[in-house]
PyMOL CGO cylinders between C-alpha atoms (Angstrom):
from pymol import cmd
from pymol.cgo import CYLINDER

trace = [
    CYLINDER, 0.00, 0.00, 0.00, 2.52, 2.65, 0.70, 0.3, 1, 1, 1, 1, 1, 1,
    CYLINDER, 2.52, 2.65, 0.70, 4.31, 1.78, -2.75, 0.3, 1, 1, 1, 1, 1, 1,
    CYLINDER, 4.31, 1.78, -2.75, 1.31, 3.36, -4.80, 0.3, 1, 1, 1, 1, 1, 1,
    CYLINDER, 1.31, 3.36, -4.80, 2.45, 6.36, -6.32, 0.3, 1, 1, 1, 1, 1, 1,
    CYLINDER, 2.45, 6.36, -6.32, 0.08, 9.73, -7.01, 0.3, 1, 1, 1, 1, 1, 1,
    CYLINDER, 0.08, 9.73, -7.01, -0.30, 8.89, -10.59, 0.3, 1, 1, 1, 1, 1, 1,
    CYLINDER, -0.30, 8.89, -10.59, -1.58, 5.52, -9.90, 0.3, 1, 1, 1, 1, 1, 1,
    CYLINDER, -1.58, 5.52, -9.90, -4.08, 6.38, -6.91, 0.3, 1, 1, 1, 1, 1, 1,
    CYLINDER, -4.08, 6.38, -6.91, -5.38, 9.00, -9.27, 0.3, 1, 1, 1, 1, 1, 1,
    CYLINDER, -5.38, 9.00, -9.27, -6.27, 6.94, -12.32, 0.3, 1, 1, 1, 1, 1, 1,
    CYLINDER, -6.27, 6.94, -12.32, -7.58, 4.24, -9.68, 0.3, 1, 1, 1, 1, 1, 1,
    CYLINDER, -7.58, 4.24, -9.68, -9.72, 7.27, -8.71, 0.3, 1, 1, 1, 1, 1, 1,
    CYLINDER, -9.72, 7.27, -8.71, -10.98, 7.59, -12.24, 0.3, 1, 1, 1, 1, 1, 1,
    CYLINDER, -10.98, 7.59, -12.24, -12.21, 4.53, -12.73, 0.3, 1, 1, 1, 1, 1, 1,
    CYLINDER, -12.21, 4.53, -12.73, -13.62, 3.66, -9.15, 0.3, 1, 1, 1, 1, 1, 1,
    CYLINDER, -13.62, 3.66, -9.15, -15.93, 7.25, -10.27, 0.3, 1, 1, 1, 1, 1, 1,
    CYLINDER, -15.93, 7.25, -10.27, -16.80, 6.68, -13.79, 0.3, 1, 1, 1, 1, 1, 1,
    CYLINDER, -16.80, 6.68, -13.79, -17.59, 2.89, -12.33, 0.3, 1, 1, 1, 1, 1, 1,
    CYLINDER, -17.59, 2.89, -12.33, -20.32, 4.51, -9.54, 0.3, 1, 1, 1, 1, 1, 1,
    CYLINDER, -20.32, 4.51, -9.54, -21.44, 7.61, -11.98, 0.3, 1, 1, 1, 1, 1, 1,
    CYLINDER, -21.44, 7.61, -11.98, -22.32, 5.12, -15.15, 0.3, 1, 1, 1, 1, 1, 1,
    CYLINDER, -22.32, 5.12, -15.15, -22.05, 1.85, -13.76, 0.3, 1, 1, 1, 1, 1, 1,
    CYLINDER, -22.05, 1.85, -13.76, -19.48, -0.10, -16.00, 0.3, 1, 1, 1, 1, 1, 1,
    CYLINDER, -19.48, -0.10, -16.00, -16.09, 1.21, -16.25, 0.3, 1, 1, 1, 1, 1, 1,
    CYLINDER, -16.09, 1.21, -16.25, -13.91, 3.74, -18.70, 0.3, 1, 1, 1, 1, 1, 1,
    CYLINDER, -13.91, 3.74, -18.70, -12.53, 2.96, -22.17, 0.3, 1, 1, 1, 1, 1, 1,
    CYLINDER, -12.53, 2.96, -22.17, -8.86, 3.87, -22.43, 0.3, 1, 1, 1, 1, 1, 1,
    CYLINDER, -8.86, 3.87, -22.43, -9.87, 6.71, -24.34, 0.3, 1, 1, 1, 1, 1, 1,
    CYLINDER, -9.87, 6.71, -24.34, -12.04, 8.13, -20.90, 0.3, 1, 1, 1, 1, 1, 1,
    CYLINDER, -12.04, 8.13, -20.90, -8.78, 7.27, -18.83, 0.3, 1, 1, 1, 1, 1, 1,
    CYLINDER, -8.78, 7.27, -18.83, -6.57, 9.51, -20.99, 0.3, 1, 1, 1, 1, 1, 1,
    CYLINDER, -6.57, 9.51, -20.99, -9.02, 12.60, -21.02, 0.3, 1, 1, 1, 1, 1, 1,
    CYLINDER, -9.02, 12.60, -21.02, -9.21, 12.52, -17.26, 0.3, 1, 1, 1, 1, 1, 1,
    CYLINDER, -9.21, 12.52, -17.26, -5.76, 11.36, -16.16, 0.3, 1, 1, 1, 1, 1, 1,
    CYLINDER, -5.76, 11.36, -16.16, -5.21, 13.96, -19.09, 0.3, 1, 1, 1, 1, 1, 1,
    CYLINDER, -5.21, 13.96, -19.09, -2.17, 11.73, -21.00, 0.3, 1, 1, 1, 1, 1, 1,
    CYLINDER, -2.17, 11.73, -21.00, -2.11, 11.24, -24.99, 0.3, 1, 1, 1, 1, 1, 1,
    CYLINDER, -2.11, 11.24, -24.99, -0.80, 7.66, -24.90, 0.3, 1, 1, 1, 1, 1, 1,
    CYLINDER, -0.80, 7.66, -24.90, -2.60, 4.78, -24.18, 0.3, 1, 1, 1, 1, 1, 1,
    CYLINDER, -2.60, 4.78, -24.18, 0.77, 2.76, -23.45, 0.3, 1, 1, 1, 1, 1, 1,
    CYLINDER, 0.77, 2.76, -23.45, 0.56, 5.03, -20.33, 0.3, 1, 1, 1, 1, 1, 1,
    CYLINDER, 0.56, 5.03, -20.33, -2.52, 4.03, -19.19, 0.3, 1, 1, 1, 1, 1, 1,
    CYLINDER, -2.52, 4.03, -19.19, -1.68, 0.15, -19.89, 0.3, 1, 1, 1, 1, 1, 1,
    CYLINDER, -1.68, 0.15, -19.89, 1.35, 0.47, -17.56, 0.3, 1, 1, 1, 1, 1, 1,
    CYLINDER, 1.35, 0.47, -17.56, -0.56, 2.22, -14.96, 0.3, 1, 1, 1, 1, 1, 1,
    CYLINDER, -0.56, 2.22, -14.96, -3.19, -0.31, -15.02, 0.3, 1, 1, 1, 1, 1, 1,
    CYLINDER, -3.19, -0.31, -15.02, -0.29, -3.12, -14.78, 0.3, 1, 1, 1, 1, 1, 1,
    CYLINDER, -0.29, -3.12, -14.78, 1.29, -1.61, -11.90, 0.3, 1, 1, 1, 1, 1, 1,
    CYLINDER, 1.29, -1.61, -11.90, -2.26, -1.51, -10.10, 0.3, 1, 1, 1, 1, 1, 1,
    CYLINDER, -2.26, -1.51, -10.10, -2.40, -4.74, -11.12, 0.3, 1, 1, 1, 1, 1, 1,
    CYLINDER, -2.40, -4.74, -11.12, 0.68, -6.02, -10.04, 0.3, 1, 1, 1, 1, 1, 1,
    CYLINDER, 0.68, -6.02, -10.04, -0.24, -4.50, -6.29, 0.3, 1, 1, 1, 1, 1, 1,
    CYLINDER, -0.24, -4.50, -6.29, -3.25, -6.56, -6.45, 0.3, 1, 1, 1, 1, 1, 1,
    CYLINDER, -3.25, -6.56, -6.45, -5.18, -3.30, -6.25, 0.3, 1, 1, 1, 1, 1, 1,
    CYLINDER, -5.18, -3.30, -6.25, -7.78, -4.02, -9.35, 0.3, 1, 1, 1, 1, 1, 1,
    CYLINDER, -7.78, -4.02, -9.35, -8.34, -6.70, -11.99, 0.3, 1, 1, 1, 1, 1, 1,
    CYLINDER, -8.34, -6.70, -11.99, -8.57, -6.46, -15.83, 0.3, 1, 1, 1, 1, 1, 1,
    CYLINDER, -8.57, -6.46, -15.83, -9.24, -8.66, -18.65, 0.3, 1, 1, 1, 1, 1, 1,
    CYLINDER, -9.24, -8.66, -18.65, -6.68, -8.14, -21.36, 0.3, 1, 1, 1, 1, 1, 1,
    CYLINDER, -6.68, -8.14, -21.36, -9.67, -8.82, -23.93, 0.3, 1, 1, 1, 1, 1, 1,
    CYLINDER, -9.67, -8.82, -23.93, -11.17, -5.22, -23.30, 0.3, 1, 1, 1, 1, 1, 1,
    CYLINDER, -11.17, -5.22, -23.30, -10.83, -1.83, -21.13, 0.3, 1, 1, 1, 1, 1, 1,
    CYLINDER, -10.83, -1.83, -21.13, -14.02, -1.68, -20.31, 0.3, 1, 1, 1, 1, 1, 1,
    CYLINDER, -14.02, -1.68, -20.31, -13.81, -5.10, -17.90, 0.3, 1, 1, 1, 1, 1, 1,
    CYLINDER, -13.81, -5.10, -17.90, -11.98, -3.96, -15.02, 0.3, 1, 1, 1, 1, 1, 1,
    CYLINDER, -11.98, -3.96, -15.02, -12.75, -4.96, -11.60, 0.3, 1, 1, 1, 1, 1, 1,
    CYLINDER, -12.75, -4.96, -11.60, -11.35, -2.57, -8.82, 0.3, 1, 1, 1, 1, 1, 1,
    CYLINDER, -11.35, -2.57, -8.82, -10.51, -5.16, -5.47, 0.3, 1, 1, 1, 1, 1, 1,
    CYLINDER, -10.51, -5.16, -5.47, -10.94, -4.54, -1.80, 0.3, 1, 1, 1, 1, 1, 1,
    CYLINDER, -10.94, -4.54, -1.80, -7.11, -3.07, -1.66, 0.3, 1, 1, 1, 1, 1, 1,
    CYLINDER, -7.11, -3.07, -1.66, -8.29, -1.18, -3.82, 0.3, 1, 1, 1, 1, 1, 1,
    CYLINDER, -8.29, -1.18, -3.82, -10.93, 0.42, -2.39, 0.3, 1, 1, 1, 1, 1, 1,
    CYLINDER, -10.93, 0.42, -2.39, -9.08, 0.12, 0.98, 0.3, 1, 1, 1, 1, 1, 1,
    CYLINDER, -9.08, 0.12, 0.98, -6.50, 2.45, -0.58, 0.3, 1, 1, 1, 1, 1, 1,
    CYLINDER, -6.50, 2.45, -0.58, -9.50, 5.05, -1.87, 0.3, 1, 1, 1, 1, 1, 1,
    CYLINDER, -9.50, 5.05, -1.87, -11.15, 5.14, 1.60, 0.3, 1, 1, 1, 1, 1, 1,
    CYLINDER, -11.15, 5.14, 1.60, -14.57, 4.09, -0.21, 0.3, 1, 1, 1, 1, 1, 1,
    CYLINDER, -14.57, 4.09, -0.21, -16.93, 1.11, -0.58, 0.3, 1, 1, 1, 1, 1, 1,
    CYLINDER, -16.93, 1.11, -0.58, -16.77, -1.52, -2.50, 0.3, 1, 1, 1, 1, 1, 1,
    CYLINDER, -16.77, -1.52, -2.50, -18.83, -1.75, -5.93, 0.3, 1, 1, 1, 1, 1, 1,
    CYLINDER, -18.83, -1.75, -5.93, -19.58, -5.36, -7.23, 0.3, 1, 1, 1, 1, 1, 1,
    CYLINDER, -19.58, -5.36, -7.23, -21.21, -6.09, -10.64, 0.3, 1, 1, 1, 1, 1, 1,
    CYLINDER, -21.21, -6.09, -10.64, -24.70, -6.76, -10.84, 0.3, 1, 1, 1, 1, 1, 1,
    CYLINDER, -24.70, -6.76, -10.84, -24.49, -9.63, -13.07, 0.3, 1, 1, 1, 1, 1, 1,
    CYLINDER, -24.49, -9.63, -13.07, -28.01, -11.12, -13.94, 0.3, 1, 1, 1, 1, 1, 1,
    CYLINDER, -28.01, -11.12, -13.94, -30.94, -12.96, -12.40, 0.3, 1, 1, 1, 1, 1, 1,
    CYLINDER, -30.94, -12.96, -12.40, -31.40, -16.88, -11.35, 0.3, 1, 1, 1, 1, 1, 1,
    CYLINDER, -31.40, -16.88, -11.35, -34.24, -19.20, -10.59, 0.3, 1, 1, 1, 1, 1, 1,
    CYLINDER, -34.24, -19.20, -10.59, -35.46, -19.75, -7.15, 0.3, 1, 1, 1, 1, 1, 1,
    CYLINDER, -35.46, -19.75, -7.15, -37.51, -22.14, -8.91, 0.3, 1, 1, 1, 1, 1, 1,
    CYLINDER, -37.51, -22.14, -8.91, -37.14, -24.38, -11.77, 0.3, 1, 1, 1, 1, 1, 1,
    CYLINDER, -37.14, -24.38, -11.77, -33.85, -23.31, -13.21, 0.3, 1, 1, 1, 1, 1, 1,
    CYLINDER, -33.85, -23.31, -13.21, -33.75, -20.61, -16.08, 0.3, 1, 1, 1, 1, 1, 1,
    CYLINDER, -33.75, -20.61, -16.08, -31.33, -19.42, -18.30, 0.3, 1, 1, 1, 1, 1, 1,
    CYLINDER, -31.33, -19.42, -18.30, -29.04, -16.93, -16.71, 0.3, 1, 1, 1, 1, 1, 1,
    CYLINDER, -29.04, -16.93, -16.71, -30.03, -13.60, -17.99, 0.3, 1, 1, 1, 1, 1, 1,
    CYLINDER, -30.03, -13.60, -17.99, -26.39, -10.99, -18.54, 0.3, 1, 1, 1, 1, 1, 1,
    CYLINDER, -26.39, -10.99, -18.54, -26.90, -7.29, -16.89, 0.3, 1, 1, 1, 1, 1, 1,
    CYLINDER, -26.90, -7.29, -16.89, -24.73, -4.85, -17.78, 0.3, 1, 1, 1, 1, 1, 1,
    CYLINDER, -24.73, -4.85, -17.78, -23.73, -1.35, -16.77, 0.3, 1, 1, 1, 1, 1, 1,
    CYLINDER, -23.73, -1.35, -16.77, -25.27, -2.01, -13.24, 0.3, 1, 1, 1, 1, 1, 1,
    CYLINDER, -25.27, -2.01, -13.24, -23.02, -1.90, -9.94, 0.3, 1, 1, 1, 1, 1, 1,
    CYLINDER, -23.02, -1.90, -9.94, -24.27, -1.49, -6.43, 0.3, 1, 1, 1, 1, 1, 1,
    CYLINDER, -24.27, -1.49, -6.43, -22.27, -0.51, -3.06, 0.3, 1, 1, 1, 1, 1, 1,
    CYLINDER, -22.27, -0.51, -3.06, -22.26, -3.04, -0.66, 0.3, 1, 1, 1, 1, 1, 1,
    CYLINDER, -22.26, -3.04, -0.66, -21.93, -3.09, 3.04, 0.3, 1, 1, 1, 1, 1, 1,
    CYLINDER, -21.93, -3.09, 3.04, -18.68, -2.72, 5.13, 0.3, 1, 1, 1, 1, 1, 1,
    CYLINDER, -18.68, -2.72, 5.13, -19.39, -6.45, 6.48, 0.3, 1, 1, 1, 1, 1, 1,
    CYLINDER, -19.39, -6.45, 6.48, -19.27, -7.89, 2.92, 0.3, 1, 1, 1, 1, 1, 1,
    CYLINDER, -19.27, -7.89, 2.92, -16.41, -5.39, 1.95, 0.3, 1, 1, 1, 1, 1, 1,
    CYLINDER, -16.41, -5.39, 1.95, -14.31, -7.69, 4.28, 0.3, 1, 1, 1, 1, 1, 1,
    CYLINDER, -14.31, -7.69, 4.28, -15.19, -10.72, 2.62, 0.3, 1, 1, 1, 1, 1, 1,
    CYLINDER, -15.19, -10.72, 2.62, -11.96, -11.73, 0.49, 0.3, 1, 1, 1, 1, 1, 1,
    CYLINDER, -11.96, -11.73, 0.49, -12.65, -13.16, -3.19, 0.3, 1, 1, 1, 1, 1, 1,
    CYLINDER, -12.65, -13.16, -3.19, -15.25, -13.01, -5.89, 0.3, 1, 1, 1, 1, 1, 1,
    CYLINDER, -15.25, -13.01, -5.89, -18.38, -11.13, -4.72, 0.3, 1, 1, 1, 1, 1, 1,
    CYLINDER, -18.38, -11.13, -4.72, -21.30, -10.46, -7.37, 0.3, 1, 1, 1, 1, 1, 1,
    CYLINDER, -21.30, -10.46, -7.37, -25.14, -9.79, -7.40, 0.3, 1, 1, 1, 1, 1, 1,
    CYLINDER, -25.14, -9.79, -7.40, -28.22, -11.97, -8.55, 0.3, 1, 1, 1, 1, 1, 1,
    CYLINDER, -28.22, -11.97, -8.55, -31.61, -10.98, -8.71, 0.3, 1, 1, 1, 1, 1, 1,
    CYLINDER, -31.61, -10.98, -8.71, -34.10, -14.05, -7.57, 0.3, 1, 1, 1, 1, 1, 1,
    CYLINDER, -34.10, -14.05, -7.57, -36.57, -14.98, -9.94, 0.3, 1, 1, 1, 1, 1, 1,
    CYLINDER, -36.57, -14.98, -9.94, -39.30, -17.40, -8.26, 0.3, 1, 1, 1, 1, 1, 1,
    CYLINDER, -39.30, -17.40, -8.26, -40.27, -18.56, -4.81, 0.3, 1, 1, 1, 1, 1, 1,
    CYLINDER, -40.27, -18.56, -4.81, -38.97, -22.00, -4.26, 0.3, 1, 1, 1, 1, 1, 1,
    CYLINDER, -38.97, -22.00, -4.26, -36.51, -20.12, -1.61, 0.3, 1, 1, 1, 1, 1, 1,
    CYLINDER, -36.51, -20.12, -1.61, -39.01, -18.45, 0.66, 0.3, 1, 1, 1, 1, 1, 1,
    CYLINDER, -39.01, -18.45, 0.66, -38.43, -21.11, 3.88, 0.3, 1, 1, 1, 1, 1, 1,
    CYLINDER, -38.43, -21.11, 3.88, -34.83, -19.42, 3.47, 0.3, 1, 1, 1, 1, 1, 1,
    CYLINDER, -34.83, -19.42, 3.47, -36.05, -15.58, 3.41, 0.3, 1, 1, 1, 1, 1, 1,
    CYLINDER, -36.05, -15.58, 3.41, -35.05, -15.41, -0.02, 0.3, 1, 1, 1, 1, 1, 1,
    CYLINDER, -35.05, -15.41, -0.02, -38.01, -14.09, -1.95, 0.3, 1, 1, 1, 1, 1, 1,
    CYLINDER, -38.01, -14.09, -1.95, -38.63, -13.44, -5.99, 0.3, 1, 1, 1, 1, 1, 1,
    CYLINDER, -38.63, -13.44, -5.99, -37.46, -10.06, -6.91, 0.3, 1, 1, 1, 1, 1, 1,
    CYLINDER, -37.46, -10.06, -6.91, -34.91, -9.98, -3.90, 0.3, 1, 1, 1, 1, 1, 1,
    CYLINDER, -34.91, -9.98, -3.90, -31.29, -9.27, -4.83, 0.3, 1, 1, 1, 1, 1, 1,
    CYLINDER, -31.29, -9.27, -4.83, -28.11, -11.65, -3.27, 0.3, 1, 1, 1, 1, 1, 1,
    CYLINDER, -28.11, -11.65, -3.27, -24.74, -11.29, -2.82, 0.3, 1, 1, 1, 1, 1, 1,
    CYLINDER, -24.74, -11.29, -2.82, -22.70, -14.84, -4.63, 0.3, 1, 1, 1, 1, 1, 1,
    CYLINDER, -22.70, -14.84, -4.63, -19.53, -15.49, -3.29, 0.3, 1, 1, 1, 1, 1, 1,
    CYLINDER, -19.53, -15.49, -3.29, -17.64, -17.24, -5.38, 0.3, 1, 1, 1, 1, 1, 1,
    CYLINDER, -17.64, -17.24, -5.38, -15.74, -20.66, -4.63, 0.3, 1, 1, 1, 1, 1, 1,
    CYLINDER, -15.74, -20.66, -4.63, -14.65, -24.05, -5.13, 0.3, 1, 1, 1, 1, 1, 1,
    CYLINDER, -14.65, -24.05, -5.13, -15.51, -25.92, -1.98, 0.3, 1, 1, 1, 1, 1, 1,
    CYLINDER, -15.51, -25.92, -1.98, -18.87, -26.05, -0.06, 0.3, 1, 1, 1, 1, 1, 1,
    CYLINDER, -18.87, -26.05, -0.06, -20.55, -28.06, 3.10, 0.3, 1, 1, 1, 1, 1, 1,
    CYLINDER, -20.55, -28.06, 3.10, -23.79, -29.51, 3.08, 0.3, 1, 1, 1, 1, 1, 1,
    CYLINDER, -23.79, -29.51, 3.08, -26.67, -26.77, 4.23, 0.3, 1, 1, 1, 1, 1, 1,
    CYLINDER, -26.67, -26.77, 4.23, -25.03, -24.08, 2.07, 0.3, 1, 1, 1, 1, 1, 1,
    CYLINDER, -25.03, -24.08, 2.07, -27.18, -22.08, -0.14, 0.3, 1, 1, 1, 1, 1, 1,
    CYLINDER, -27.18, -22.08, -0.14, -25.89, -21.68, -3.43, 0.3, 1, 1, 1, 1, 1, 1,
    CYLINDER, -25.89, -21.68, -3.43, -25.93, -20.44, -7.24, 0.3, 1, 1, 1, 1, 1, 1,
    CYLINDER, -25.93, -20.44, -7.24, -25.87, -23.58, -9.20, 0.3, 1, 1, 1, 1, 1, 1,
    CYLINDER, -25.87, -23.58, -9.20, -25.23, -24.22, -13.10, 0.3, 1, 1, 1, 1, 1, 1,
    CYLINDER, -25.23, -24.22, -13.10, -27.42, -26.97, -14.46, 0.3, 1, 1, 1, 1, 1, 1,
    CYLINDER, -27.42, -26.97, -14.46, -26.93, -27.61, -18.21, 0.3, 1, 1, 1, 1, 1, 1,
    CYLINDER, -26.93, -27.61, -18.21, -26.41, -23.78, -18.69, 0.3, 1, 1, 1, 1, 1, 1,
    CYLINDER, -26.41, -23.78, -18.69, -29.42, -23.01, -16.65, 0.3, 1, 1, 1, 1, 1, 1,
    CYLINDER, -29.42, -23.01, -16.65, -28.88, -21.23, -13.06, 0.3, 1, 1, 1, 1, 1, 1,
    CYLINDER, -28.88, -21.23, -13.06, -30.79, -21.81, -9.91, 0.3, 1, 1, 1, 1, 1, 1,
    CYLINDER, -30.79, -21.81, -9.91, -30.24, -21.06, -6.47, 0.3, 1, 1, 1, 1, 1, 1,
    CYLINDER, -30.24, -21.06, -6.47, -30.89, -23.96, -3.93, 0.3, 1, 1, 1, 1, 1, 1,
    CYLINDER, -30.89, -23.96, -3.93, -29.38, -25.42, -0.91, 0.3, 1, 1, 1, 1, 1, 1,
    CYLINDER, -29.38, -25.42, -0.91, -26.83, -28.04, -1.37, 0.3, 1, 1, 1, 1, 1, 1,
    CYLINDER, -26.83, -28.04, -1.37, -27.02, -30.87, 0.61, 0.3, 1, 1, 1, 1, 1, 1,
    CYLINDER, -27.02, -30.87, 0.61, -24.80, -34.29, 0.49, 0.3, 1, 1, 1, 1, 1, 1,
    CYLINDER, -24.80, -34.29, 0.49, -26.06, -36.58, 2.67, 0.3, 1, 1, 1, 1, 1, 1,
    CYLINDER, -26.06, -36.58, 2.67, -25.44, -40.63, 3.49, 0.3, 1, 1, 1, 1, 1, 1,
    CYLINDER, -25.44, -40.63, 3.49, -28.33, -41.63, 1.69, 0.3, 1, 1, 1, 1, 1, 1,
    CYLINDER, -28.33, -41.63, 1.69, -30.37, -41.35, -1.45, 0.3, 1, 1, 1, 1, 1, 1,
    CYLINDER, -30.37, -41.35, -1.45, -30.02, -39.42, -3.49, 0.3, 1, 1, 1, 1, 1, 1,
    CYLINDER, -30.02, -39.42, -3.49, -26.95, -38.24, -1.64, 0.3, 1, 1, 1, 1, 1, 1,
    CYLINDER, -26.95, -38.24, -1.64, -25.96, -35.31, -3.42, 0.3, 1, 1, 1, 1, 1, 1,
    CYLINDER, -25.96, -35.31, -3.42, -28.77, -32.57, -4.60, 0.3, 1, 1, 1, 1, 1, 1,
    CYLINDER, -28.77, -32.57, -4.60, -30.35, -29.45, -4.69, 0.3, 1, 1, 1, 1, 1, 1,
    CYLINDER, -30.35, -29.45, -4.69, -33.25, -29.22, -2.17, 0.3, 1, 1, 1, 1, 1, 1,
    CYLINDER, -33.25, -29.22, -2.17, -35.38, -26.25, -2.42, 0.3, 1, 1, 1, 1, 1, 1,
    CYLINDER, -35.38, -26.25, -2.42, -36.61, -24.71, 1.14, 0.3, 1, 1, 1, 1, 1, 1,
    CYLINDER, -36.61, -24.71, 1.14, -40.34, -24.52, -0.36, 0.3, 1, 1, 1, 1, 1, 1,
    CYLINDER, -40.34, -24.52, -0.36, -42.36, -27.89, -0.46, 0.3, 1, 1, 1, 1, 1, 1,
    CYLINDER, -42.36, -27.89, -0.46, -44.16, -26.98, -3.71, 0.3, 1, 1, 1, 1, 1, 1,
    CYLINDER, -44.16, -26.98, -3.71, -40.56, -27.84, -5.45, 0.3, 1, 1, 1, 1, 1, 1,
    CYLINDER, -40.56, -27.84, -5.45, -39.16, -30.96, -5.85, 0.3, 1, 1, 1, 1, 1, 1,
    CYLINDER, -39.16, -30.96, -5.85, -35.60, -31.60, -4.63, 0.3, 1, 1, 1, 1, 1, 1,
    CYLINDER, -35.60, -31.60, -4.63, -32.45, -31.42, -8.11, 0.3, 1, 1, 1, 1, 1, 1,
    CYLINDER, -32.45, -31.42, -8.11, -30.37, -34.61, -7.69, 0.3, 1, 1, 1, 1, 1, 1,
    CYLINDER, -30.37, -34.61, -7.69, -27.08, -33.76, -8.41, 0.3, 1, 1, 1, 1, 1, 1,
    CYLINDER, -27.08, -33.76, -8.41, -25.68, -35.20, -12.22, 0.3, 1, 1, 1, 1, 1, 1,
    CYLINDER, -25.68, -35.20, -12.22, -22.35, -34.82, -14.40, 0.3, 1, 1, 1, 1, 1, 1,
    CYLINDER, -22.35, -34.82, -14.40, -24.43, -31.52, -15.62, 0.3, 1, 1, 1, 1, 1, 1,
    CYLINDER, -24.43, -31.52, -15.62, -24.64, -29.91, -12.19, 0.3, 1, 1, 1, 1, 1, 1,
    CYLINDER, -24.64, -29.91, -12.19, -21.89, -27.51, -11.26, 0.3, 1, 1, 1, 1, 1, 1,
    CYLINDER, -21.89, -27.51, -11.26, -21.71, -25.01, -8.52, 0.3, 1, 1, 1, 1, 1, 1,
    CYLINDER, -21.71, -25.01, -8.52, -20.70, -21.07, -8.73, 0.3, 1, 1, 1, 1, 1, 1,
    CYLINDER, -20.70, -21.07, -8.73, -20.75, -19.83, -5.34, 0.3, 1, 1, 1, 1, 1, 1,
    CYLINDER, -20.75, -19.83, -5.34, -22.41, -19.70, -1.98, 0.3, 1, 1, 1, 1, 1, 1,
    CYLINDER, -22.41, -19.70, -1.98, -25.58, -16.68, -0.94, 0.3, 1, 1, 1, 1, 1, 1,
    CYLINDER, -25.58, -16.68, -0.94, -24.08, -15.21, 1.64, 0.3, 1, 1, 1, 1, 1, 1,
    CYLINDER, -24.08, -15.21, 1.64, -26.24, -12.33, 1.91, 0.3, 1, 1, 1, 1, 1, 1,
    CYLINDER, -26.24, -12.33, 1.91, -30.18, -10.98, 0.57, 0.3, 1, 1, 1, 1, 1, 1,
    CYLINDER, -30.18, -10.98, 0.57, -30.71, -7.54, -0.04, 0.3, 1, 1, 1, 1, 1, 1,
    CYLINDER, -30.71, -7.54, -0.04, -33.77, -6.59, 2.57, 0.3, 1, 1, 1, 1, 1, 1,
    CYLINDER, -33.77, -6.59, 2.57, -35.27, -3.06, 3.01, 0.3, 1, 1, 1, 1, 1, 1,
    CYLINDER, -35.27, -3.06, 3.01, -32.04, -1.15, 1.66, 0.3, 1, 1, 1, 1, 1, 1,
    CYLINDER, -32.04, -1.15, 1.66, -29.98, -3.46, 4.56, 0.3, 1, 1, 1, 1, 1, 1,
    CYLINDER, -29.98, -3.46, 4.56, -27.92, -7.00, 3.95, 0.3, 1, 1, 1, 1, 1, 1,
    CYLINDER, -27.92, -7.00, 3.95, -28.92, -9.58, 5.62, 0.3, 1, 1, 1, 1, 1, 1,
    CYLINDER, -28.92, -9.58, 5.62, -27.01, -12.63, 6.04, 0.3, 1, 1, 1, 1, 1, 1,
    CYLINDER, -27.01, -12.63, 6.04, -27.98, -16.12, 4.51, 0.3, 1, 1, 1, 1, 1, 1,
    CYLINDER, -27.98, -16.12, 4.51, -28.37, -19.00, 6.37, 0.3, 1, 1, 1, 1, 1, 1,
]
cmd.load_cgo(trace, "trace")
């Protein structure tokens, strides 16, 4: 942190406001008019060097995907904006559905969290024994492992769904049960693969967490 130089915490700046003001972030083009440089090989090694000190994360493919991370906004003294990526089934599983140009801030306790954080927007009611209700909004944390009782985004032939995983010592063992008796429980296949965990639902303009 205390290797940043002013140059780099400025242009971290720019793109941490043009993120909250328009909700996706700057082309290199935007950079250079506000960091006011004519190259864009300057903004390239500026955004290598953040980068490098872990403070954001970009995909080389285009300048518009660029992630700032907690360091980040550790460094900026501000709170932390996560993408609002699309909407799953808490229900029978449905396409995931892409939305762009939409971040939210998030609380201080899931600023803290460390890795992947994104929003979902619920679409059904097969959650509603777990206080997670259609139109509600969820934070995903992203990860590889999970325990049994976990509520989670899952992928199920390109379809998402959110349901609690459960692996238990008898049949079916591994699945997808729903926490609404309407829906039947998702045994688990070579289809079924899990994104992350719900770790918190959006409630009233507060977080609340997911159990």
């Amino acid at each position: 942190m205390d290797k940043i130089t002013k140059r780099q915490k400025q242009l971290l700046q720019i793109i941490y406001d043009y993120i909250k003001d328009t909700g996706y972030p700057p082309t290199f083009e935007e950079m250079r008019g506000s960091l006011g440089v004519a190259s864009n090989q300057s903004i390239i090694d500026l955004l290598k060097k953040l980068e490098d000190q872990k403070l954001l994360k970009k995909n080389e493919s285009s300048a518009r995907s660029i992630t700032i991370l907690p360091l980040g906004d550790k460094i900026l003294g501000r709170p932390p904006l996560i993408p609002f990526l699309g909407t799953a089934a808490a229900g029978m599983p449905i396409e995931a559905i892409e939305i762009t140009g939409e971040w939210e801030n998030i609380s201080k306790d899931v600023a803290r969290l460390k890795g992947e954080v994104f929003l979902i927007k619920v679409s059904g009611d097969s959650m509603i024994g777990a206080g997670i209700n259609n139109g509600d909004v969820v934070v995903v944390k992203t990860q590889k492992e999970f325990s049994s009782g976990n509520i989670v985004l899952a992928d199920i032939a390109g379809n998402c769904t959110i349901k609690r995983f459960i692996s238990d010592d008898k049949p079916p063992f591994i699945y997808l049960k729903p926490e609404n008796p309407d829906y039947p429980i998702i045994p688990f296949d070579e289809q079924t693969r899990m994104i992350g965990r719900i770790i918190s639902v959006l409630k009233k303009g507060y977080w609340k967490q997911v159990k």
